[in-house]
N, C-alpha and C positions, 0 to 999 in steps of 0.2 A: 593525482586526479584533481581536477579543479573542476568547481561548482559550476553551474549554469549561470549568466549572470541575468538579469531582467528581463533584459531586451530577449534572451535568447529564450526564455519560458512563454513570452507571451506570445513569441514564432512556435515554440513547440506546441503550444496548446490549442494553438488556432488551428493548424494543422490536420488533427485526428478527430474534428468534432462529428464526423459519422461514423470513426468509429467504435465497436461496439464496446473497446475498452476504454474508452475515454474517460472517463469516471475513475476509472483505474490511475489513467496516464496524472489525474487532479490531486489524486491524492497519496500518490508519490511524490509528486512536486510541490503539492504545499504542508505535508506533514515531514517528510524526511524518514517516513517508516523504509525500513532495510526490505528488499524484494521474499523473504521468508515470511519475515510479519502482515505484509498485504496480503501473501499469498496464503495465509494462515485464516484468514479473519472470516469469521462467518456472521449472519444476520443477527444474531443476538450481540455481537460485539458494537452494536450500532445504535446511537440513541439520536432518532435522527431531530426529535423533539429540542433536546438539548442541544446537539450540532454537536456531537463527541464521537468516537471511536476509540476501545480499550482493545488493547493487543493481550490477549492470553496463553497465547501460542502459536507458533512458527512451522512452516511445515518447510525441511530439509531432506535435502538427495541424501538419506542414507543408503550408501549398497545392501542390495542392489536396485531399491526402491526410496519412491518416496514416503516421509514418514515425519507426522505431527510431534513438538518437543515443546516441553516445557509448558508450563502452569503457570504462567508467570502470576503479579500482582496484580494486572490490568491496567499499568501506566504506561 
């Protein structure tokens, strides 16, 4: 697998700006959080004052459902 390079993020992100994940597609791409950890993250994970985001926990396909893992430390 090889990264996106520059050129190719600032096509990707120009891209989806109506749509409703866009915010989403931002913060895959400039943080490098894995598709569990975003998809994990809820409103209290967000300081938006500070401009942070603490990942706590993951939510993963366990059969036969989906299902929240992990407590992590919040780094």
């Amino acid at each position: 697998m090889q990264p996106l390079t520059a050129e190719q993020v600032r096509s990707f992100l120009k891209a989806p700006q109506a749509d409703r994940f866009h915010a989403l597609y931002v913060l895959a791409v400039t943080t490098g959080m894995r598709q569990g950890e975003i998809l994990g993250l809820t409103w209290d994970n967000a300081d938006l004052e500070a401009g942070t985001v603490r990942v706590y926990q993951q939510l993963q396909w366990k059969r036969p459902h989906w299902g929240y893992a992990g407590a992590g430390d919040g780094t």
